[in-house]
TORGULUM-709833 format. One record per residue: x negated, z, y of N, C-alpha, C, O in turn; chain; residue in one letter. Coordinates in pm, whole numbers. Layout:
N
      n.X      n.Z      n.Y     ca.X     ca.Z     ca.Y      c.X      c.Z      c.Y      o.X      o.Z      o.Y   unit   code
        X        Z        Y        X        Z        Y        X        Z        Y        X        Z        Y      A      A
...
***
This chain:
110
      n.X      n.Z      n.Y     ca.X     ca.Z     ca.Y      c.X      c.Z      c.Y      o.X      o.Z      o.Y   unit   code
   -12559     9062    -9750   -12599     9015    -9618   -12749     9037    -9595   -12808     8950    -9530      A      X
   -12831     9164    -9650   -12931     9201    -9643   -13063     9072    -9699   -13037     9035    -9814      A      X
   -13132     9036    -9668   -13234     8978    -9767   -13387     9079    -9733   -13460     9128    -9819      A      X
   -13407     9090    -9559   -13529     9204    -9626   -13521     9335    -9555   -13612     9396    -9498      A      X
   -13409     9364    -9568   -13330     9505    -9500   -13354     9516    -9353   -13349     9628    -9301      A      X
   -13391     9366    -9250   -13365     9390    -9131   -13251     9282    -9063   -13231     9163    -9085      A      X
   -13193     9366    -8981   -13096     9321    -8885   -13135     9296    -8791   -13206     9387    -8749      A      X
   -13127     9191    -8707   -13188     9190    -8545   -13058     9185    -8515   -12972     9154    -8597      A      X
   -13034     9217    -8391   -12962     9186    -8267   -13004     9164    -8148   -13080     9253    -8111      A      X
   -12988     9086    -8076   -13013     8983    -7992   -12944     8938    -7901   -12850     8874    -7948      A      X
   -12944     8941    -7769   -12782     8851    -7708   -12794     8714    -7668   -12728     8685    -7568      A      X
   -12879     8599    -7733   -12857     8503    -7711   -12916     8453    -7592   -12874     8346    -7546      A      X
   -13018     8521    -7528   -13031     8495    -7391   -13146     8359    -7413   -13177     8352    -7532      A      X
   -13200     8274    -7346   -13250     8156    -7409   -13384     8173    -7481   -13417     8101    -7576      A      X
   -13482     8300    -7417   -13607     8296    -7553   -13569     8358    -7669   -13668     8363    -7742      A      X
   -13471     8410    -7723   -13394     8444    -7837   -13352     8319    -7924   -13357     8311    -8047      A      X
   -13325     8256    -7865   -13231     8133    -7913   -13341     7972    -7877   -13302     7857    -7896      A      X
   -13436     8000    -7841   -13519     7931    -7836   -13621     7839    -7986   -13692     7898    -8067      A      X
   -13605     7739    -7984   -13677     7683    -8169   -13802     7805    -8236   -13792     7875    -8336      A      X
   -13896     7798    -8152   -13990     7855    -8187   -13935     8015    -8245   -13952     8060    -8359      A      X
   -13863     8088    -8121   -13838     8229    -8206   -13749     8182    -8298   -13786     8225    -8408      A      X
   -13641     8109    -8312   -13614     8111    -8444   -13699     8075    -8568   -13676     8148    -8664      A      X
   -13777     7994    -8584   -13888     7970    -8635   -13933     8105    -8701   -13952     8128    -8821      A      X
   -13942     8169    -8620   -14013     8306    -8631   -13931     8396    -8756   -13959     8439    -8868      A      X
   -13815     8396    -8667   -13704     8479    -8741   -13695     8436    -8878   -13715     8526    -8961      A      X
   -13667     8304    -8928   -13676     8274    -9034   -13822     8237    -9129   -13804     8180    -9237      A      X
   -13952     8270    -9089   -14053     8318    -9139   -14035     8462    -9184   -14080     8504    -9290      A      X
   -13957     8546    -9084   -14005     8698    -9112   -13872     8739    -9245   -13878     8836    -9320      A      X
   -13763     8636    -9242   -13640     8615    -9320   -13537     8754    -9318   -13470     8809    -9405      A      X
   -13566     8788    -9131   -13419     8860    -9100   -13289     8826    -9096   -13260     8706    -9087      A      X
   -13235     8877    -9099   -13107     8856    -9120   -13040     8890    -8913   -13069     8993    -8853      A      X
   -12986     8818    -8873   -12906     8800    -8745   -12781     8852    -8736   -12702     8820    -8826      A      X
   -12744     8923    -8650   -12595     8999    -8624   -12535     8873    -8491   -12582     8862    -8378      A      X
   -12450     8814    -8537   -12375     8757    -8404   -12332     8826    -8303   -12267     8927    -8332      A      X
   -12348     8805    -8202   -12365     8817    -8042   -12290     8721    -7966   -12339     8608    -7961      A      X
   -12150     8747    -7889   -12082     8615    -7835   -12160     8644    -7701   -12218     8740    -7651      A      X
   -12133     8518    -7670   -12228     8523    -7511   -12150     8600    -7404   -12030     8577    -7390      A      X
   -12216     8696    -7324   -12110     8769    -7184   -12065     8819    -7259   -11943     8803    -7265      A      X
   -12132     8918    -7371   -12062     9057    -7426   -12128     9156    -7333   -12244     9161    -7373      A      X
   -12114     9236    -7233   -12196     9334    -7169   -12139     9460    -7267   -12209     9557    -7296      A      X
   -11983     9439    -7318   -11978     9619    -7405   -12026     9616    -7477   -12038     9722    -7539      A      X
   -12128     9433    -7555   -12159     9529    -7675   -12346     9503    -7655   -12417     9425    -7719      A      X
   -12374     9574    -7574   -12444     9569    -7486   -12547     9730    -7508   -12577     9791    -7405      A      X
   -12587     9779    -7625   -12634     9917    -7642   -12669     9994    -7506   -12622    10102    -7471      A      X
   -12751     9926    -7445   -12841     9937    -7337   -12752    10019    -7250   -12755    10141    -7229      A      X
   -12665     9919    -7199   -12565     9933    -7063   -12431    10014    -7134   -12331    10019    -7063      A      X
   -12425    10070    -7251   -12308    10221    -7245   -12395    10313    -7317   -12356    10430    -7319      A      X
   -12515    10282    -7383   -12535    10421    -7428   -12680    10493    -7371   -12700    10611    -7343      A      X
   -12773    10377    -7364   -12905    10409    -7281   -12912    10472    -7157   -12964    10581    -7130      A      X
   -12825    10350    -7045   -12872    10354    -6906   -12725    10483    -6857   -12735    10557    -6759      A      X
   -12645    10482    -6917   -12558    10577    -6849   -12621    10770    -6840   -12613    10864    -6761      A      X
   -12697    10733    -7007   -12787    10898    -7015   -12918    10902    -6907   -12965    10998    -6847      A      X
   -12956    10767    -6908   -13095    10764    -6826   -13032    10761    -6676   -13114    10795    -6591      A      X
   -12940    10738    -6639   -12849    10797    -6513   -12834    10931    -6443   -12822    10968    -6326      A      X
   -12840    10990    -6566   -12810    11124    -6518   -12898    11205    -6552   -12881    11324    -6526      A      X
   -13046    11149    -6637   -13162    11198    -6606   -13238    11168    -6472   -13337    11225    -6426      A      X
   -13165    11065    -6422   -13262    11032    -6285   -13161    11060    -6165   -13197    11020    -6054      A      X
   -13073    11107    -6171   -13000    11201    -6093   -13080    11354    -6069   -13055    11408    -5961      A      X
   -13133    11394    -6122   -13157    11540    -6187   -13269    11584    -6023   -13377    11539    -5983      A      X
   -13178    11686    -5973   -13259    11727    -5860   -13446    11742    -5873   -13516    11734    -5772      A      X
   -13505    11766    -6019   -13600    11799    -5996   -13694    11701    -6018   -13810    11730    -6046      A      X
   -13653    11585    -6007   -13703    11472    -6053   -13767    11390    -5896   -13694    11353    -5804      A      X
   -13923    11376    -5902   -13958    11341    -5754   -14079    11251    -5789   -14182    11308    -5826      A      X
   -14079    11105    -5779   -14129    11022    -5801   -14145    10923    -5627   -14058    10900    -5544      A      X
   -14285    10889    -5629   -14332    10865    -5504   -14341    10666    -5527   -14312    10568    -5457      A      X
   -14384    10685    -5634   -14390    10523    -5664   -14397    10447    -5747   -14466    10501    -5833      A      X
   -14359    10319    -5788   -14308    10249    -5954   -14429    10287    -6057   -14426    10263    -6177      A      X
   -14506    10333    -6005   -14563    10376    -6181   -14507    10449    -6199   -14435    10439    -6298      A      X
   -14498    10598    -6098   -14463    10685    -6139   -14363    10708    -6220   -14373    10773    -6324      A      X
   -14202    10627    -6154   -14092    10593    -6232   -14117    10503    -6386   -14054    10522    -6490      A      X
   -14184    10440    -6372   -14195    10387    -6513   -14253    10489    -6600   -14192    10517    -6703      A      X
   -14381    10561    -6568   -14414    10675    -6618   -14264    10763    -6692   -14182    10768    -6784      A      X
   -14297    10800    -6605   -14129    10874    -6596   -14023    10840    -6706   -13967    10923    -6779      A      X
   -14008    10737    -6704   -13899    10668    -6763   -13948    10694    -6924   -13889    10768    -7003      A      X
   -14058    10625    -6949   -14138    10633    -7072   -14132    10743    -7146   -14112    10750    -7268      A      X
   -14156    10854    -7048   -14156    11005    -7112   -14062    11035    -7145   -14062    11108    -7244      A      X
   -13919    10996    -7079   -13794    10997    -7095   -13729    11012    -7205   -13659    11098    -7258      A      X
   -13794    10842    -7239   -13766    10754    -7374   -13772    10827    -7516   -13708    10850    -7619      A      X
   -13913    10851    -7440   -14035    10891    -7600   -13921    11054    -7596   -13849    11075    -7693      A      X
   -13922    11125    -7508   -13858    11268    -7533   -13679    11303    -7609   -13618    11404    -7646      A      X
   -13647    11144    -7602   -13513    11193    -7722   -13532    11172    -7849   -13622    11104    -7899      A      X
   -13442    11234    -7905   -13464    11292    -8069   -13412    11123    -8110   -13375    11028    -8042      A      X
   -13430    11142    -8238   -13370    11037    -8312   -13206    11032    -8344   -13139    10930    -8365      A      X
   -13152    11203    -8341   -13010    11159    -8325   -12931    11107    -8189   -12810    11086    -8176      A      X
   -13039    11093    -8090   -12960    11013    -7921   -12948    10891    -7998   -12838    10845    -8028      A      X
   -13092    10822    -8042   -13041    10673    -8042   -12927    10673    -8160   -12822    10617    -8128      A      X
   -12934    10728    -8289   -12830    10701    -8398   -12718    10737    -8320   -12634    10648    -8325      A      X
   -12676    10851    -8235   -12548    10829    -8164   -12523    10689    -8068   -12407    10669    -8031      A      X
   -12608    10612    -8036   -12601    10479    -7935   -12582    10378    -8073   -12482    10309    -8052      A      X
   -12628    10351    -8178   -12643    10316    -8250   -12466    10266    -8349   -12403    10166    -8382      A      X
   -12456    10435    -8356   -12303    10483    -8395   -12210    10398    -8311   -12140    10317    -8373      A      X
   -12199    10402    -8193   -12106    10366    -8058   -12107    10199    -8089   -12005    10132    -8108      A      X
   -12240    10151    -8091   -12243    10025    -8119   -12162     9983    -8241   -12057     9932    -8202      A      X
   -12170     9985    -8358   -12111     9989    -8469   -11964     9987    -8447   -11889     9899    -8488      A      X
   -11923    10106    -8368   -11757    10099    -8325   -11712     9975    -8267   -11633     9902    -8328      A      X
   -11768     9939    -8125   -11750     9840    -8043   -11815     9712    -8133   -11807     9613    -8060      A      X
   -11869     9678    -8247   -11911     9580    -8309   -11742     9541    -8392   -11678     9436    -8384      A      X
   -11718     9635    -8449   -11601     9663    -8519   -11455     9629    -8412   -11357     9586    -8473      A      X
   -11444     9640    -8308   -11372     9620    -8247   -11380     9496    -8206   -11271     9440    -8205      A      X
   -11485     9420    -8166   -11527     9314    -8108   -11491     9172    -8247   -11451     9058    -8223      A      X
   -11526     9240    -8399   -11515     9143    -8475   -11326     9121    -8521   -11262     9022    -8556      A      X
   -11287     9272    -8499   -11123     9247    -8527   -11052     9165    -8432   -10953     9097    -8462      A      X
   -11121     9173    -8280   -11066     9050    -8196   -11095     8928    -8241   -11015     8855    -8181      A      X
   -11152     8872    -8301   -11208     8759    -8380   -11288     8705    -8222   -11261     8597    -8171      A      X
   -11380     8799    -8167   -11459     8755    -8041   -11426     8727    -7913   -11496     8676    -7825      A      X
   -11314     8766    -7909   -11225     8848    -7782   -11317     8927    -7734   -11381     9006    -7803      A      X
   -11336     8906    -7561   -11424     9040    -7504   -11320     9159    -7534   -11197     9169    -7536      A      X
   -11435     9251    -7557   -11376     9387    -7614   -11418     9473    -7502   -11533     9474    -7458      A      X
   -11293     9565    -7446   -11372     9644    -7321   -11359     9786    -7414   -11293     9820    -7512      A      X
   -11465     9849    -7322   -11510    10029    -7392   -11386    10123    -7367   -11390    10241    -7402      A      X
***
């Protein structure tokens, strides 16, 4: 499946799927993971990102006056997890990929 050991994933949204980025994609000669449209579980972002970044911005000591600040914020967030947060989001994905392809593209809920 590999040709230059990258995978994109993508959800299809229209500058993804647009001529030109494909164009692109097949200049750079990645390789594409299918994505059915209105998958939100398999969705990295929305079960493994934003639910941790939830309950970092819950966190009583957290006091931000205005959108830089929060973006600030957020950034530092980002940059401050280890590399095994994302390989665990990463991991999760893989499961729900696996689940999603045994439905033969059946929405798959978490």
């Amino acid at each position: 499946m590999l040709t230059s050991g990258v995978v994109l994933l993508h959800n299809n949204a229209c500058p993804h799927t647009a001529a030109r980025t494909q164009a692109l994609l097949q200049k750079f000669r990645w390789d594409l993971f299918d994505h059915s449209l209105y998958s939100p579980d398999l969705a990295l972002s929305d079960f493994h990102l934003f639910s941790q970044m939830e309950v970092w911005l819950r966190t009583p000591h957290l006091h931000v006056n205005t959108n830089e600040e929060l973006m600030d914020g957020v950034k530092d967030w980002l940059s401050s997890q280890s590399a095994t947060f994302y390989d665990a989001g990463i991991v999760k994905l893989v499961s729900c990929y696996d689940k999603y392809l045994n439905s033969e593209g059946d929405y798959v809920k978490k």
